[in-house]
C-alpha positions, 0 to 999 in steps of 0.5 A: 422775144419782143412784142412786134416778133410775137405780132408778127408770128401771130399774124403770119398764123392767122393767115395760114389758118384761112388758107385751109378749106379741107376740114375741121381737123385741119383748121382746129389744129392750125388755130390750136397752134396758134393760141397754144404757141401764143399762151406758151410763148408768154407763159414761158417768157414769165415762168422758169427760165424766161424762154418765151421760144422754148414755151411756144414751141411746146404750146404750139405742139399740145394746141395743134394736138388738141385741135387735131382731136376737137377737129377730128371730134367734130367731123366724126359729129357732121358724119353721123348726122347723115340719114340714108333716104331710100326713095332717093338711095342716097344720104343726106344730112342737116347743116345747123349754120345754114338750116337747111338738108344738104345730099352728102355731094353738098347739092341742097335736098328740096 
């Protein structure tokens, strides 16, 4: 496997991982993949047999895994946070990149 087909690989994963919006489980699989076909790719090519395909292949499975759950890990993180308001009878629930209260339909809490 030459190094433009791993490039091109690479890049054709990139832009598959930002077209996913849908959630943390998704995006971490993807990228998982990604890096996890990438490092078993060059693992590959240098240990054993030389079969960088074989190693991307078995990479791309165990890093699309392992994302799955640290997605799946965060998710069940953002779902916990949320905070039942009763003078609203709704919940709520604190964004750490915006620093702001969000109700769980995503409209700001003021």
């Amino acid at each position: 496997m030459t190094i433009k087909t791993l490039i091109g690989i690479a890049g054709a994963a990139v832009l598959a991982t930002a077209c996913t919006s849908t959630g943390n489980i998704e995006r971490n699989a993807a990228g998982g993949a990604l890096i996890g076909g990438l490092a078993g790719a060059v693992i590959g090519n240098n240990v054993g047999s030389g079969d960088a395909g074989t190693g991307a292949a078995i990479g791309a499975a165990l890093g699309a895994g392992v994302g799955a759950v640290r997605g799946a890990q965060q998710d069940e993180q953002l779902n916990r946070r949320q905070t039942y308001d009763q003078s609203a009878g709704r919940y709520y629930y604190y964004d750490p990149r915006s620093s702001r209260y969000y109700w769980e339909d995503g409209s700001p809490r003021y």
